[in-house]
Legacy VTK file of the C-alpha trace (Angstrom):
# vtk DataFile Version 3.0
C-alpha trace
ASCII
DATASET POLYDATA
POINTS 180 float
-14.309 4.254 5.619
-17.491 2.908 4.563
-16.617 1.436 1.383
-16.846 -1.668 0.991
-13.245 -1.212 -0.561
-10.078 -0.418 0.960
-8.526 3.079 -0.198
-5.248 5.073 -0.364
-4.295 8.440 -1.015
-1.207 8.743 -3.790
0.511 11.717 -2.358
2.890 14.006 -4.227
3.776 15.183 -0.321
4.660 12.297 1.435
8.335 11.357 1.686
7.284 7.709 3.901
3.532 5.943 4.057
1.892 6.657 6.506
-1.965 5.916 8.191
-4.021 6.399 10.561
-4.680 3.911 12.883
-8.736 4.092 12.865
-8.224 3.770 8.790
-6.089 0.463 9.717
-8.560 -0.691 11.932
-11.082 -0.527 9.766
-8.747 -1.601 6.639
-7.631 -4.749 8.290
-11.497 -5.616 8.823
-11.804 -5.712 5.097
-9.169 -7.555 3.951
-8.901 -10.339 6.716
-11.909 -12.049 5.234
-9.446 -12.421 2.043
-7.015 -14.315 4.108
-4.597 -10.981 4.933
-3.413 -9.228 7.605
-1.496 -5.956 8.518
1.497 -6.861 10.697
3.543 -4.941 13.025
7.212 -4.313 12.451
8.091 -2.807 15.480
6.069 -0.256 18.182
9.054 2.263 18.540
7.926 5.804 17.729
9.374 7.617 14.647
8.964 11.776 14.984
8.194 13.055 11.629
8.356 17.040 11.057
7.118 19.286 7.698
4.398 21.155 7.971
3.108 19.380 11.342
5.264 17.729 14.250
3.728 14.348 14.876
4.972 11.067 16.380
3.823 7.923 15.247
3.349 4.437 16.981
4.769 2.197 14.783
5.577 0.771 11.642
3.242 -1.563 9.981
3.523 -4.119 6.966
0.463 -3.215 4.794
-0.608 -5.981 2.218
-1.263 -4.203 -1.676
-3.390 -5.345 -4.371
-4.261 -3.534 -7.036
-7.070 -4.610 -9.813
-6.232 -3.079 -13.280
-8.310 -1.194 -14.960
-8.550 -2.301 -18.144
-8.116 -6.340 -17.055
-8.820 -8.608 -14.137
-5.066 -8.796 -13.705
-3.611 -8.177 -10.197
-0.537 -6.653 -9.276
0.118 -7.811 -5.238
2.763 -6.885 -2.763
2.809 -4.743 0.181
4.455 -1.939 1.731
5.643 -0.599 4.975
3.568 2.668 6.806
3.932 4.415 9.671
1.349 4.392 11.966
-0.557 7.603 13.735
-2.566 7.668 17.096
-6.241 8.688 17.314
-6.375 9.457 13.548
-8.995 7.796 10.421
-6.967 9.155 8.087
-6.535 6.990 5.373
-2.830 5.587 4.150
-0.963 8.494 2.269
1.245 6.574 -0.677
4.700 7.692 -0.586
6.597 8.892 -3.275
9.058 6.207 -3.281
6.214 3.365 -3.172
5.125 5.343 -6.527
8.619 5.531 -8.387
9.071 1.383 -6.953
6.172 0.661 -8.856
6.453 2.914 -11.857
3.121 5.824 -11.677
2.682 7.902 -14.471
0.267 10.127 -13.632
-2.216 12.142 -15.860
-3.477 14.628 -14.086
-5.676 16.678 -16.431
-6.852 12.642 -17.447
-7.102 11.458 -13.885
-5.273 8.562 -15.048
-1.995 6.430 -13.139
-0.639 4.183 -15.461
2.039 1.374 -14.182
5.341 2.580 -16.945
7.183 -1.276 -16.638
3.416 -2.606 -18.118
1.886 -0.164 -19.825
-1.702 -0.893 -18.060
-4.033 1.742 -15.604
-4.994 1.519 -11.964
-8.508 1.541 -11.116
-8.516 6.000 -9.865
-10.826 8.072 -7.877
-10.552 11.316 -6.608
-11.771 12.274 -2.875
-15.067 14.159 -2.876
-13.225 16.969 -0.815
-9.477 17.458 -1.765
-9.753 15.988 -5.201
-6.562 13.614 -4.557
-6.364 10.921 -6.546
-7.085 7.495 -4.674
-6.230 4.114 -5.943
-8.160 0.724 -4.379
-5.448 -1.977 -2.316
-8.038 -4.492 -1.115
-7.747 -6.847 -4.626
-5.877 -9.739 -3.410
-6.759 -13.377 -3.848
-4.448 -15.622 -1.501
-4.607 -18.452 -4.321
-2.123 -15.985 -6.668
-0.011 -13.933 -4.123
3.623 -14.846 -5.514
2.620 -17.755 -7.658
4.112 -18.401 -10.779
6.676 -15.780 -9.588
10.248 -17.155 -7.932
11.954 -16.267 -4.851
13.754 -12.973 -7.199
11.264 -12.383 -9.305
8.723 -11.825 -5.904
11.326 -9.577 -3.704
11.570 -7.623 -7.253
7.765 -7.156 -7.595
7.118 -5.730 -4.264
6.601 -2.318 -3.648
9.531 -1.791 -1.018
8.881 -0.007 2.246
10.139 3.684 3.101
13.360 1.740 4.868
16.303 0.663 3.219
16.280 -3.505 3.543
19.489 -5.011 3.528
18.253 -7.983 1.865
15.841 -9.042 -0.398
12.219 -10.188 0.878
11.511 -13.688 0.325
7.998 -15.018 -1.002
8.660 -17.150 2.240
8.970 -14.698 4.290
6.125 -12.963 2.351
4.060 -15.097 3.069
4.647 -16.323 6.863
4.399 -12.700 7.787
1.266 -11.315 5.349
-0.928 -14.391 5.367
-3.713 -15.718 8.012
-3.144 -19.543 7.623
LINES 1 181
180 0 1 2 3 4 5 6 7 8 9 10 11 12 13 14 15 16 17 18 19 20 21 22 23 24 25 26 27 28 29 30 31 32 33 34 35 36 37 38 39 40 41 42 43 44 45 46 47 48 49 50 51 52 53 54 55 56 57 58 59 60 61 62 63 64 65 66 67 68 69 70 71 72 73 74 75 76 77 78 79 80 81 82 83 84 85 86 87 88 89 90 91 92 93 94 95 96 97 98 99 100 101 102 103 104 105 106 107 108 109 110 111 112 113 114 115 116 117 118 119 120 121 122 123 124 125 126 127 128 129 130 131 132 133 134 135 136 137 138 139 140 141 142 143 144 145 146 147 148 149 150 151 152 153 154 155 156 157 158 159 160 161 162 163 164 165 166 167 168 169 170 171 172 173 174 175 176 177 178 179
């Protein structure tokens, strides 16, 4: 939380995103001086159960942007989280989120490569639970969806928990992800 970054959890657990909504708070801070926003999908309460019964709030539109490692490329998107009451907790990365985007994960390296390109995520592992963590704050407004058409953008983001009937336009990208 008092990073100067913006940080997720990849969790072998989770079977949908989800956050707290002090860790949004505090996320969407960050990354609105980048010209991003998180954006409500709807307010209607989703009950989870597992090891814990909680209800959530909502479901949010979180903006991704990942720095790799080994370049200054950017890989940009977003995804879709469920959102917790009176909890900092930060964003737990679903499992789908990391099959979408192709993880393959060393753990003995600490290592998450992307498999489609061959190229590593910037890792860290939290000081008490050892989880890996990956940075989302690396987006630049200027290169969201450029150079990218209206396919080739639906197929590069990292697709919410949800099944969506459609694909997501860079349009619609855009109107709903951007502060213009």
């Amino acid at each position: 939380m008092t990073d100067e970054g913006v940080w997720v959890v990849v969790d072998e657990g989770a079977n949908s995103c989800c956050h707290g909504d002090g860790w949004r708070r505090n996320a969407e801070d960050k990354i609105y001086k980048k010209g991003f926003r998180f954006d409500a999908v709807h307010h209607k309460p989703t009950q989870f159960r597992g090891i814990g019964n909680r209800s959530t709030k909502g479901l949010w539109t979180v903006p991704l942007g990942f720095k790799l490692r080994d370049s200054d490329d950017l890989f940009q998107g977003s995804c879709q989280s469920h959102e917790l009451a009176d909890s900092d907790f930060p964003l737990l990365l679903s499992q789908s989120v990391q099959a979408h985007m192709g993880f393959i994960k060393d753990m003995a390296a600490g290592t998450i490569m992307l498999g489609d390109t061959g190229e590593f995520l910037e890792v860290v592992r939290q000081a008490s639970t050892g989880l890996f963590m990956i940075r989302i704050d690396n987006l630049n407004l200027n290169t969201f969806g450029h150079d990218l058409d209206d396919h080739e953008m639906a197929n590069k983001l990292i697709l919410p928990d949800e099944v969506i009937e459609e694909p997501v336009s860079y349009t619609h990208l855009r109107a709903h992800e951007t502060v213009l």
